[in-house]
OpenMM code with the backbone's topology and positions (N, CA, C; nanometers):
from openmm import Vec3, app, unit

residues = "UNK UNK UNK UNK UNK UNK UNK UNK UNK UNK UNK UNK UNK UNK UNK UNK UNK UNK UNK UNK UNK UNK UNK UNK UNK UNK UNK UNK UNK UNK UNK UNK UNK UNK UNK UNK UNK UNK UNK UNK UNK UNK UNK UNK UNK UNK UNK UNK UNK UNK UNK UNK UNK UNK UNK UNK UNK UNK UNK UNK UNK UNK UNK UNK UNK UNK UNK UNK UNK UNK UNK UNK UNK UNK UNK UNK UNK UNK UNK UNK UNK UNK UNK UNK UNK UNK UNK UNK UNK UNK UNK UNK UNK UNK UNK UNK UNK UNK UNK UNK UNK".split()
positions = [
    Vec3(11.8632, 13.2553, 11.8082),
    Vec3(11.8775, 13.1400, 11.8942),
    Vec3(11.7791, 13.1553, 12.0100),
    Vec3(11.6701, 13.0260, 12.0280),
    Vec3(11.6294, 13.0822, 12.1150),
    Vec3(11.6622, 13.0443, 12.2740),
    Vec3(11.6134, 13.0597, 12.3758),
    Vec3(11.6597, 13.0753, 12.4889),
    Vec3(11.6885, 12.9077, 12.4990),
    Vec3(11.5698, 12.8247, 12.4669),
    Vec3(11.6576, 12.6843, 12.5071),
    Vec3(11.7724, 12.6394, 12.4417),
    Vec3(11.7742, 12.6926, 12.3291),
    Vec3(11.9096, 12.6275, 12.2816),
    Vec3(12.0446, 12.7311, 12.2658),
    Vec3(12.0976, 12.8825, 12.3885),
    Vec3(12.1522, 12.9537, 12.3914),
    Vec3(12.2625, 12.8744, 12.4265),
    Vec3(12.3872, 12.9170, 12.4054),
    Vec3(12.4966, 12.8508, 12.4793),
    Vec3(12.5140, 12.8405, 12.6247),
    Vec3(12.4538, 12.9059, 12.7297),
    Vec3(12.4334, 12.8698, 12.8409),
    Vec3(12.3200, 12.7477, 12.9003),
    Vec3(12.2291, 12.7630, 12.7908),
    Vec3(12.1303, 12.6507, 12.8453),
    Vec3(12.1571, 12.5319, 12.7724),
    Vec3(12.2462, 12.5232, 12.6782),
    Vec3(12.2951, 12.3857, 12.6261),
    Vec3(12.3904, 12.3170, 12.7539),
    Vec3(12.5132, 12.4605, 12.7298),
    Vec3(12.6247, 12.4017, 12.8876),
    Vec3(12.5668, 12.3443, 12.9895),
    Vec3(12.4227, 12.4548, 13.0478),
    Vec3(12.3903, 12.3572, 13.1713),
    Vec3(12.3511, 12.2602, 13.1633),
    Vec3(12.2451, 12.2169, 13.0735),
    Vec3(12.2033, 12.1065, 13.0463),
    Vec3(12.2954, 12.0034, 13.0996),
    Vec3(12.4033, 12.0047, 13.0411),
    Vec3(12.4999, 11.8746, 13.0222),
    Vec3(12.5800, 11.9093, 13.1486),
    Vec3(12.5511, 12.0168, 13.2140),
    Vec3(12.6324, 12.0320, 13.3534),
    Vec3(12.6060, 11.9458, 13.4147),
    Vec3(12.4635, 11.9669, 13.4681),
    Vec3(12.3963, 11.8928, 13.5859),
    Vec3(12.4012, 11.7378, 13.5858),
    Vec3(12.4762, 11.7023, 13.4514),
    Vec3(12.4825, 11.4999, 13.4541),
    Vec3(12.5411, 11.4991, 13.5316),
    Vec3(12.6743, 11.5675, 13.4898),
    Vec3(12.7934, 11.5092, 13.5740),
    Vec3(12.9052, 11.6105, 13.6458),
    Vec3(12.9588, 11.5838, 13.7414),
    Vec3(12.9726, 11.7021, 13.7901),
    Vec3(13.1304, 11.7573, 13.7665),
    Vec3(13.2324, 11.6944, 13.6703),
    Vec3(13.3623, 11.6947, 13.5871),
    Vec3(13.2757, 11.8152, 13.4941),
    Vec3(13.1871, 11.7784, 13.4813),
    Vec3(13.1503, 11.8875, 13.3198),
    Vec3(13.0971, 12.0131, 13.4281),
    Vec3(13.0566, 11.9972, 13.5331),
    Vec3(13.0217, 12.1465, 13.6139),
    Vec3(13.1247, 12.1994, 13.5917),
    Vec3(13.2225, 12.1604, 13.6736),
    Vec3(13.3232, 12.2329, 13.6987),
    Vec3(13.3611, 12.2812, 13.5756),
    Vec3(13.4302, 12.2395, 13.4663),
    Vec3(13.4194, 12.2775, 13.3172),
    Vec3(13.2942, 12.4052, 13.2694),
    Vec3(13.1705, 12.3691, 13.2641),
    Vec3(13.1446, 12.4947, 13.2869),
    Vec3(13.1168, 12.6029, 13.3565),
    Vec3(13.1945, 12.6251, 13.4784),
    Vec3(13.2164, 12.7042, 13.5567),
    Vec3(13.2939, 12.7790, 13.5233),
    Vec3(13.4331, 12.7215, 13.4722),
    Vec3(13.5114, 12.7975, 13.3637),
    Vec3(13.4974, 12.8381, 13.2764),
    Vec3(13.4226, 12.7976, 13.1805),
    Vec3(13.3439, 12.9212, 13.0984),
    Vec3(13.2852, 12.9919, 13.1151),
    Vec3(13.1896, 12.9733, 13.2060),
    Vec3(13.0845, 13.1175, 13.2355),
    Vec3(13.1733, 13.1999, 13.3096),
    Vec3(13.2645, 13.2013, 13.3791),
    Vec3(13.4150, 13.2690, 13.4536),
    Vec3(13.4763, 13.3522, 13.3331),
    Vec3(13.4990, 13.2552, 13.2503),
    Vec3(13.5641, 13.3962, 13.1168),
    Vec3(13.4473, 13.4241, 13.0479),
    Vec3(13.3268, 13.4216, 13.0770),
    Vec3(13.2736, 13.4535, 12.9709),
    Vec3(13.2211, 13.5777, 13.0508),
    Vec3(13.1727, 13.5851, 13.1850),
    Vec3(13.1685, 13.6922, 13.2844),
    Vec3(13.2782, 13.7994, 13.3017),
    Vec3(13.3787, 13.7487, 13.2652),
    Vec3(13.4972, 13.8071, 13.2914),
    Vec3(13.5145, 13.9168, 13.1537),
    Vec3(13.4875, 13.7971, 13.0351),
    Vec3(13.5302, 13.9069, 12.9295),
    Vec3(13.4358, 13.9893, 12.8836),
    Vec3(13.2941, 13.9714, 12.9760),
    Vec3(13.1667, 14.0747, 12.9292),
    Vec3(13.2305, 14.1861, 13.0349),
    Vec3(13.2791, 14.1631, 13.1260),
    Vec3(13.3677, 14.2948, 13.2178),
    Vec3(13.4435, 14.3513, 13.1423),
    Vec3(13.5162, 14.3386, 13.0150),
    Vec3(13.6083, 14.3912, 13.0086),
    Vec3(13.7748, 14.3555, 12.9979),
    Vec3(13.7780, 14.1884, 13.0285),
    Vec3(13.8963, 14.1424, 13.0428),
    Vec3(13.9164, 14.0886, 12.8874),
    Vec3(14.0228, 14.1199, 12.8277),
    Vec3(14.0859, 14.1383, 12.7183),
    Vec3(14.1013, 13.9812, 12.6550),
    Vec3(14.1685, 13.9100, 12.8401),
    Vec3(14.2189, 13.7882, 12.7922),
    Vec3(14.1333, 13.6984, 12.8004),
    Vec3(14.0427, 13.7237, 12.8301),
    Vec3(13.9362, 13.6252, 12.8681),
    Vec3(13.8628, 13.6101, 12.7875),
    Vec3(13.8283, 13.7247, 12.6810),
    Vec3(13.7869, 13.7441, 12.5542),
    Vec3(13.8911, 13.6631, 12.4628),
    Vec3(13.9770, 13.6690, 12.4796),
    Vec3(14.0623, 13.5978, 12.3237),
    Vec3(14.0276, 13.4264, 12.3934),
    Vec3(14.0209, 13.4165, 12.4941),
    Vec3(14.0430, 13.2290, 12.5300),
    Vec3(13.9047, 13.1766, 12.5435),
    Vec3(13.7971, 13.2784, 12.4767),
    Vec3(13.6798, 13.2260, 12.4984),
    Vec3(13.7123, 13.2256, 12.2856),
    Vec3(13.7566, 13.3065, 12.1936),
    Vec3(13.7755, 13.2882, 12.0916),
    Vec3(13.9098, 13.1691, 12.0569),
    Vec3(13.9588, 13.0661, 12.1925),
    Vec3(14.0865, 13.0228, 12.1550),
    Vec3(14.0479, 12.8441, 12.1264),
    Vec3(14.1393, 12.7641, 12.0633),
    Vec3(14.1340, 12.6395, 12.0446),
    Vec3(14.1339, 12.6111, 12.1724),
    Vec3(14.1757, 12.6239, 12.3086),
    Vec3(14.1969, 12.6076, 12.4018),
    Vec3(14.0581, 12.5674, 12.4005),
    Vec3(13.9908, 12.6911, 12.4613),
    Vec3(13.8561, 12.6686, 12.4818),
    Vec3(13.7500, 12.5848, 12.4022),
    Vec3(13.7935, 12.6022, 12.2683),
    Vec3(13.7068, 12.5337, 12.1703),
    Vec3(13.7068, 12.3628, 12.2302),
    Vec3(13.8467, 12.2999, 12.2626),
    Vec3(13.8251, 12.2110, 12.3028),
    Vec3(13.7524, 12.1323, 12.4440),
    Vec3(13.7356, 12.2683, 12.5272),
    Vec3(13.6602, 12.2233, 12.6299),
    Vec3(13.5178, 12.2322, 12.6564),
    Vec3(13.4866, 12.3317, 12.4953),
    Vec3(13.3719, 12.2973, 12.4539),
    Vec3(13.3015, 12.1992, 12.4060),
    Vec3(13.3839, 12.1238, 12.3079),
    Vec3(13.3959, 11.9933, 12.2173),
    Vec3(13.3503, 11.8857, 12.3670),
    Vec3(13.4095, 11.9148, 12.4301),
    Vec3(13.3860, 11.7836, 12.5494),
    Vec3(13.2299, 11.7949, 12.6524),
    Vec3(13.1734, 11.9306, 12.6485),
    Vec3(13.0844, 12.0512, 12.7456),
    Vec3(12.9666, 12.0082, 12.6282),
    Vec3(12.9265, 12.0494, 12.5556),
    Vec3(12.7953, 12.0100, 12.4834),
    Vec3(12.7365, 11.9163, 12.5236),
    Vec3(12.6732, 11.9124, 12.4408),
    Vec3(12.5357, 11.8051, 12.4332),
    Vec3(12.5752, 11.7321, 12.3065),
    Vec3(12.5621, 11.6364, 12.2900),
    Vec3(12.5581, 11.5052, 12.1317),
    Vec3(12.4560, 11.5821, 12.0469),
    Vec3(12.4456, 11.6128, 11.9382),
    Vec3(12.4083, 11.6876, 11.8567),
    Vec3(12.4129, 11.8438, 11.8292),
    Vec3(12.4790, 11.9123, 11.9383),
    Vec3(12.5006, 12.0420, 11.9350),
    Vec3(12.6640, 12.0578, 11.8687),
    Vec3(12.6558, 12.1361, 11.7860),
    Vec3(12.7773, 12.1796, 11.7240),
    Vec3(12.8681, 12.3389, 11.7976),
    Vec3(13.0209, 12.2112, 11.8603),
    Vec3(13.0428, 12.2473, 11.9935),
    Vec3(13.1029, 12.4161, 11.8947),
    Vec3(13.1531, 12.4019, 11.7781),
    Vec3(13.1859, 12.5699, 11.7110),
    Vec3(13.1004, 12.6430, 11.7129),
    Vec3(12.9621, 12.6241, 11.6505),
    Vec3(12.8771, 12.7115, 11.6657),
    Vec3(12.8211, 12.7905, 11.8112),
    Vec3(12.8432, 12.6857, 11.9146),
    Vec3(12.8041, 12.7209, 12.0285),
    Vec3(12.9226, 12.8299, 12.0995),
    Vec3(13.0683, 12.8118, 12.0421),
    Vec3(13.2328, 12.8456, 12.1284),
    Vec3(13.1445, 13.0043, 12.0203),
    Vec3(13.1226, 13.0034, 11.8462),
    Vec3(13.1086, 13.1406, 11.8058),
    Vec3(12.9963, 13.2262, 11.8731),
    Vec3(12.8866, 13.1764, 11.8699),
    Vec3(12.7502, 13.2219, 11.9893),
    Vec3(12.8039, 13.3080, 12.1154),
    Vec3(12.8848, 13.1849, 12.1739),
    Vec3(12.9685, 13.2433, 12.2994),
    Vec3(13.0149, 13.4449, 12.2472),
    Vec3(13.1222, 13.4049, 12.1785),
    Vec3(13.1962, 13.4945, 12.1633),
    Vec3(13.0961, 13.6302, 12.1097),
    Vec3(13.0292, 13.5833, 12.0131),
    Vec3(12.9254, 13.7138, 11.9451),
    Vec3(12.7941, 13.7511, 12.0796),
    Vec3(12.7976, 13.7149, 12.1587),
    Vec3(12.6988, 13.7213, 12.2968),
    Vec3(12.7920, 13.8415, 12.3512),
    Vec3(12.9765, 13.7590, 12.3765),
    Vec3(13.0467, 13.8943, 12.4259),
    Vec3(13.0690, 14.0192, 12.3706),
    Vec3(13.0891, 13.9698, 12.2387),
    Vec3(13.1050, 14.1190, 12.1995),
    Vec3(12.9706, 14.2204, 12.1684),
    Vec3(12.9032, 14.1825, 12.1847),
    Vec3(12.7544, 14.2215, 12.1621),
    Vec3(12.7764, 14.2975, 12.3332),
    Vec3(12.8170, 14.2705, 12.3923),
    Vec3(12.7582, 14.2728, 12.5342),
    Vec3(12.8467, 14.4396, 12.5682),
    Vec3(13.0216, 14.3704, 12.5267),
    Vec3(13.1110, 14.4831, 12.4935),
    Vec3(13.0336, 14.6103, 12.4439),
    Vec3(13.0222, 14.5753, 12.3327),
    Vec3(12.9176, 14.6772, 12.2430),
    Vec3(12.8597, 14.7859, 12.3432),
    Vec3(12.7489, 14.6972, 12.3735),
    Vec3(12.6679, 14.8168, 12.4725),
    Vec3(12.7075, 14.8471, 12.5906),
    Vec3(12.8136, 14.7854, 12.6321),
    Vec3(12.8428, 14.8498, 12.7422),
    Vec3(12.9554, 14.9936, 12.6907),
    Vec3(13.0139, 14.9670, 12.5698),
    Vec3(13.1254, 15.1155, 12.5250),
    Vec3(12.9662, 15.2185, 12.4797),
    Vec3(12.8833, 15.1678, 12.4262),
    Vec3(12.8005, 15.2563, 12.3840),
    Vec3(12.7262, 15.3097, 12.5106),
    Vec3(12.6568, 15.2524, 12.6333),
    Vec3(12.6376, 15.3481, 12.7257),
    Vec3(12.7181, 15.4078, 12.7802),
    Vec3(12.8611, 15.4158, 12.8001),
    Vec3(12.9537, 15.4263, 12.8793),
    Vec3(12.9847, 15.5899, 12.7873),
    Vec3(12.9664, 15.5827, 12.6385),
    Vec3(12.9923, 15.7199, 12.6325),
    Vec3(12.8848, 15.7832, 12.6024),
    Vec3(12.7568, 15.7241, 12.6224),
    Vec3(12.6649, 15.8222, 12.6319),
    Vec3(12.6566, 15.9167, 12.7646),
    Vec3(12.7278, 15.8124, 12.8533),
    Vec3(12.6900, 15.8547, 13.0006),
    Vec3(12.7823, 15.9912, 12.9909),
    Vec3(12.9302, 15.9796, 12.9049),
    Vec3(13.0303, 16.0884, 12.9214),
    Vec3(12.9725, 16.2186, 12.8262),
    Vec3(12.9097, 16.1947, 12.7879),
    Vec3(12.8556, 16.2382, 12.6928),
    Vec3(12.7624, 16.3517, 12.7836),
    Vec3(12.7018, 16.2737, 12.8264),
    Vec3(12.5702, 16.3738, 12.9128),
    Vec3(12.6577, 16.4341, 13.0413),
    Vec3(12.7509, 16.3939, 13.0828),
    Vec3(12.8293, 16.4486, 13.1831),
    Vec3(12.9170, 16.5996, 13.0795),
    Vec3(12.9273, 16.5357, 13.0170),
    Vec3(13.0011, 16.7012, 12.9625),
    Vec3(12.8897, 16.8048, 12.9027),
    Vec3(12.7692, 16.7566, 12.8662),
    Vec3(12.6974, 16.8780, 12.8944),
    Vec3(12.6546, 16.9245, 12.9733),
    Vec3(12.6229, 16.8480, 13.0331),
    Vec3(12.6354, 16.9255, 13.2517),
    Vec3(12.6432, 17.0084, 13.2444),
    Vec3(12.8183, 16.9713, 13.2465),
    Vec3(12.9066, 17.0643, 13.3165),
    Vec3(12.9407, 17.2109, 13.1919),
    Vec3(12.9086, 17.1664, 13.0650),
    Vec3(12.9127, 17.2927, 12.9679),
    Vec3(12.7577, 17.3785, 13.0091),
    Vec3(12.6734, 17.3145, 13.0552),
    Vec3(12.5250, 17.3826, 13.0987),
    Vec3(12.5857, 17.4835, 13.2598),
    Vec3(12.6798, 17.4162, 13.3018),
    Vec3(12.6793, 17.5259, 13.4465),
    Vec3(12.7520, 17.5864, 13.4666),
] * unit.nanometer
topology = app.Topology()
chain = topology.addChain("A")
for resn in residues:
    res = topology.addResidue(resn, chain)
    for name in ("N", "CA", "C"):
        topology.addAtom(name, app.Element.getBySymbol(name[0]), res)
């Protein structure tokens, strides 16, 4: 996907018409920030019908609002990803440290 048509640059797009749909995606990029932190629930309601439907309304006319809610979600867990994978590299190099001194 490339950068113009990522799920953030579709959302804004259609942000800046009107400002009912800002606020709307403000709330998504909120769980979607939230569940690249780490928040559990913010991750399932960015995977929920909930959300799907406030996607359905957040697009653009020709963007397919599922593909954009799955994008979403595979962006987070991608993001998850590398953040567990540096996180135990970092523990990783901390315990040989401390086995080095």
């Amino acid at each position: 996907m490339t950068r113009a048509t990522t799920p953030g640059a579709l959302i804004h797009a259609v942000a800046g018409q009107e400002p009912e749909r800002a606020l709307v995606a403000a709330i998504v990029r909120q769980a979607v920030d939230d569940a690249r932190a780490g928040d559990a629930e913010a991750r399932a309601w960015l995977g929920s019908e909930a959300c799907a439907r406030w996607l359905a309304w957040l697009v653009p006319d020709g963007a397919d609002p599922a593909a954009v809610q799955a994008q979403l979600v595979a962006d987070v867990d991608a993001a998850l990803a590398r953040r567990r994978t540096t996180t135990a590299a970092r523990q990783t190099r901390r315990a040989q440290r401390r086995a080095a001194a």
